[in-house]
ROVEXTOR-514138 format. One record per residue (C-alpha): residue number from 1; residue in three letters; z, x, y. Coordinates in steps of 0.05 Angstrom, whole numbers. Layout:
<pts>
+-----+------+--------+--------+--------+
| pos | code |      Z |      X |      Y |
+-----+------+--------+--------+--------+
| NUM |  Ala |      Z |      X |      Y |
...
+-----+------+--------+--------+--------+
</pts>
This chain:
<pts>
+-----+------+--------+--------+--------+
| pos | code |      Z |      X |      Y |
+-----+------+--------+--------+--------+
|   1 |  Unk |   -177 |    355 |   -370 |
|   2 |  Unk |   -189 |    341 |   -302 |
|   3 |  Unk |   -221 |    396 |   -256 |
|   4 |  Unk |   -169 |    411 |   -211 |
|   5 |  Unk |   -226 |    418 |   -142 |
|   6 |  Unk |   -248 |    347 |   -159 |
|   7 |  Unk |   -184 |    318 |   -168 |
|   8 |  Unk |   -155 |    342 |   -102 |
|   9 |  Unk |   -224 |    318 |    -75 |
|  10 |  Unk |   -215 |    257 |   -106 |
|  11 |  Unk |   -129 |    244 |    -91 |
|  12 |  Unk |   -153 |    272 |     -7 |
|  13 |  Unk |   -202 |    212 |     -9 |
|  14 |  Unk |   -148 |    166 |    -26 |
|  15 |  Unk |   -106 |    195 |     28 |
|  16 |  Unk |   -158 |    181 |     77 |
|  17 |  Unk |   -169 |    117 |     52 |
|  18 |  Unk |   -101 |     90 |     53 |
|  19 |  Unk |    -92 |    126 |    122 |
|  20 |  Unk |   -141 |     98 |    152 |
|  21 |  Unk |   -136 |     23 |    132 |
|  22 |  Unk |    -71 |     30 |    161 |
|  23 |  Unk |    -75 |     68 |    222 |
|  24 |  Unk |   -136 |     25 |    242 |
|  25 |  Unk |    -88 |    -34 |    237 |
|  26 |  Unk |    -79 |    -74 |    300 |
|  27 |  Unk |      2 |    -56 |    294 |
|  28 |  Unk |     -7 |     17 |    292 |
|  29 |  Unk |    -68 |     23 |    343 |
|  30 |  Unk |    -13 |     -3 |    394 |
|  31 |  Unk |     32 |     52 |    379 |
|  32 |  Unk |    -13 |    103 |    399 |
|  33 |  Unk |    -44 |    143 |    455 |
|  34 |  Unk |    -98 |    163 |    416 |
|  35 |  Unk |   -169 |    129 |    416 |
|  36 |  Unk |   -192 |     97 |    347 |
|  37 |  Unk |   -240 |    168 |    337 |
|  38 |  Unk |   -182 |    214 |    355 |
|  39 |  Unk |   -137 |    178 |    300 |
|  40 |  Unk |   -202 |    180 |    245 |
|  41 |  Unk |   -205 |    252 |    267 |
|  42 |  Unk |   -130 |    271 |    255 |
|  43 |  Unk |   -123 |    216 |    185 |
|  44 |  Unk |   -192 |    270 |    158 |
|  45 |  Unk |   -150 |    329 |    172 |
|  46 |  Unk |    -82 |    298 |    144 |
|  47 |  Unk |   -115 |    276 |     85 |
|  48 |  Unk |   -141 |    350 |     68 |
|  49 |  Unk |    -78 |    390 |     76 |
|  50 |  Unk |    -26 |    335 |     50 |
|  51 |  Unk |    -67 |    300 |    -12 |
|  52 |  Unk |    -12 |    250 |    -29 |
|  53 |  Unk |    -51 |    182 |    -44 |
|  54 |  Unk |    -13 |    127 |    -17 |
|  55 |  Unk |     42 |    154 |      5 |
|  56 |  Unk |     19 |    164 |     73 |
|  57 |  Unk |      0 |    101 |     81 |
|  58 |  Unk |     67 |     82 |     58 |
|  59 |  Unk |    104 |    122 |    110 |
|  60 |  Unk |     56 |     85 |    164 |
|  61 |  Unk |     69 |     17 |    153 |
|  62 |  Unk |    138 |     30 |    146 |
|  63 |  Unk |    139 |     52 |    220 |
|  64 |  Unk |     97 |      4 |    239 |
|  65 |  Unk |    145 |    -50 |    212 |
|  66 |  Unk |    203 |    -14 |    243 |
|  67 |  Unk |    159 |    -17 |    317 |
|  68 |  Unk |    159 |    -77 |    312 |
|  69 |  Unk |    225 |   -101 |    294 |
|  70 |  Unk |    235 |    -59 |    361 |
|  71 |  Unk |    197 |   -116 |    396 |
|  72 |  Unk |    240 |   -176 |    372 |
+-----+------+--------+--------+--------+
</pts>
């Protein structure tokens, strides 16, 4: 059985991952005030407290797609 400190090392990883590939996307870095390290910065905290895998990085391109059917 998996030890539960390395899997929720493991699943935060994943959150920063998929975070981060989308919140570095050209879409989403125009929706923000914040510079590219202040987003890395808050995706690292995100990822520790809310370990969900990809379902952050669902929720972001979601709103990014809604942004920008904002723009049409």
């Amino acid at each position: 059985m998996d030890d539960p400190k390395k899997r929720f090392t493991r699943v935060s990883i994943n959150t920063a991952d998929n975070l981060k590939t989308i919140a570095v996307s050209a879409g989403t870095l125009g929706l923000s005030k914040l510079s590219l390290p202040e987003i890395e910065v808050a995706v690292d905290q995100v990822a520790r407290m809310i370990p969900a895998g990809n379902v952050p990085g669902m929720i972001l391109s979601g709103l990014t797609r809604l942004s920008q059917g904002r723009k049409l």
